[in-house]
Each structure stands twice: as structure tokens, then as C-alpha cells.
C-alpha positions as a Markdown table, in Angstrom:
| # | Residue | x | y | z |
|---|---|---|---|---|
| 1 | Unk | 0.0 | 0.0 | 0.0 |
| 2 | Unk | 1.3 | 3.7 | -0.7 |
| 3 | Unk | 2.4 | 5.6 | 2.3 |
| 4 | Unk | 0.3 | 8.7 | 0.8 |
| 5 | Unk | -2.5 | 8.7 | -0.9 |
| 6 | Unk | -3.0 | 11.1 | -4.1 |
| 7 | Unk | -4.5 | 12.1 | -6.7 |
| 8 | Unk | -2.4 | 10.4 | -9.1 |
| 9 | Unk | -2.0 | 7.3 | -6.9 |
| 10 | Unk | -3.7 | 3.8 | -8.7 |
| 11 | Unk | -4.4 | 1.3 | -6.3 |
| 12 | Unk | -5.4 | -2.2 | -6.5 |
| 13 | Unk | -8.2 | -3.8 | -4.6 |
| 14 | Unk | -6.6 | -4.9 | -1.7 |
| 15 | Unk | -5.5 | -1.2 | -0.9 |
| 16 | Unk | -8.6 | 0.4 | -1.6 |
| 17 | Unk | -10.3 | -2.6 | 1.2 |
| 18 | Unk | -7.4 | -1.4 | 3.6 |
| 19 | Unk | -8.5 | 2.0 | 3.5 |
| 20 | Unk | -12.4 | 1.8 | 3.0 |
| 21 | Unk | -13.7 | -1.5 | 5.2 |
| 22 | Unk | -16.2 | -3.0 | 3.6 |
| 23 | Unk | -15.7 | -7.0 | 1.7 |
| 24 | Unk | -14.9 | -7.7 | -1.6 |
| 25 | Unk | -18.4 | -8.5 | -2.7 |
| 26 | Unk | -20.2 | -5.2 | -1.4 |
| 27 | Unk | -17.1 | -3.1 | -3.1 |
| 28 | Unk | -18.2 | -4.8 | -6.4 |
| 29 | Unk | -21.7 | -4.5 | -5.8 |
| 30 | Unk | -21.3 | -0.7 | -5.4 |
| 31 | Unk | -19.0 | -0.5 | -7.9 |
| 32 | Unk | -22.2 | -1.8 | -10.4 |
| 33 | Unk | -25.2 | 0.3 | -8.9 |
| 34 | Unk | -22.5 | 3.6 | -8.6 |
| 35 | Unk | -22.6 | 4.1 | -5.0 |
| 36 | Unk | -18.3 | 3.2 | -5.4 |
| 37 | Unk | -16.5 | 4.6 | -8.4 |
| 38 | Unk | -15.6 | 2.1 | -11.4 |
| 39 | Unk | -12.2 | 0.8 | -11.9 |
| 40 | Unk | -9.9 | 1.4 | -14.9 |
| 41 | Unk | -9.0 | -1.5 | -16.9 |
| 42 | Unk | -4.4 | -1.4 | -17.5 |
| 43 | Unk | -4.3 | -4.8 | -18.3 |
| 44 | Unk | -6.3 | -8.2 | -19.3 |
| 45 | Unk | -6.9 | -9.3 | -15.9 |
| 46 | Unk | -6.0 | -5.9 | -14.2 |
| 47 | Unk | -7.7 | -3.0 | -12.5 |
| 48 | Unk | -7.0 | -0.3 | -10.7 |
| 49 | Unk | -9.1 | 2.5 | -9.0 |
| 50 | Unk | -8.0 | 6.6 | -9.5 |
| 51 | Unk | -6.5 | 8.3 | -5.7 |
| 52 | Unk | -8.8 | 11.0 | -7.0 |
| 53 | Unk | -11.9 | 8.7 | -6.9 |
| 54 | Unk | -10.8 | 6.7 | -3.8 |
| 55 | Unk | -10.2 | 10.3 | -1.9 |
| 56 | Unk | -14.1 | 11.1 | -2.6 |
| 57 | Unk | -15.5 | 8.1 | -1.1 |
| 58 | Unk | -13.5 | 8.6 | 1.8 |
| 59 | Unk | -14.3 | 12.4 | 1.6 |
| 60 | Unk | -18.0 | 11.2 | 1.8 |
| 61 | Unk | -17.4 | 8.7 | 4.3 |
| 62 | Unk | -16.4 | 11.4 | 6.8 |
| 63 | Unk | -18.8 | 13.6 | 6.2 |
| 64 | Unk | -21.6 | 11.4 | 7.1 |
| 65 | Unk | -22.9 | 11.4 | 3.3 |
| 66 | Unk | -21.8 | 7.7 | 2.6 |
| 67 | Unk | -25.6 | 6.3 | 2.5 |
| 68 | Unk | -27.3 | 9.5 | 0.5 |
């Protein structure tokens, strides 16, 4: 896992389940109805997720706007 989060950072989906604690399954599922952003396909069999995106939902998560 990165030491610093940023903008620019891509991170995989373990990271992202480090830093926002819900499993696997519900990441996808929110990925799919929008509540969690999409990933960006790099590779065949790889994604990543943007910092940029990863940063809101945690902005949101803070706030106390997570479920809305």
C-alpha cells in the first residue's frame, strides 16, 4: 500500500479494502449500482481504482454522506 494517498495514486483492490472497510463482494456491488466509483481497466486481468476517486469516497465517508 502507498504511504500517501494522491491524486495520481492507482491502487489495486486490496488497498482500496485497507483504506475503505467493507468486503470484496459489497465493493463490487457498489461499484455496479454507482454508490463506489468504477475501476480502470491497465491490463487483461488488471484493474486499478484513481487516488482521485478513492479520496471522494473517503471524503463522503467522513462527512456522514456515505448512505445519501
Amino acid at each position: 500500500m502507498p504511504t500517501t494517498l494522491t491524486e495520481n495514486s492507482l491502487l489495486r483492490l486490496p488497498q482500496v479494502l485497507a483504506l475503505i472497510p467493507v468486503s470484496r463482494s459489497a465493493w463490487r456491488a457498489g461499484c455496479k449500482s454507482g454508490r463506489f466509483p468504477e475501476p480502470v481497466k491497465i491490463g487483461p486481468r488488471t484493474s486499478v481504482w484513481k487516488g482521485s476517486d478513492i479520496l471522494k469516497v473517503l471524503e463522503k465517508i467522513t462527512s456522514g454522506e456515505a448512505g445519501k
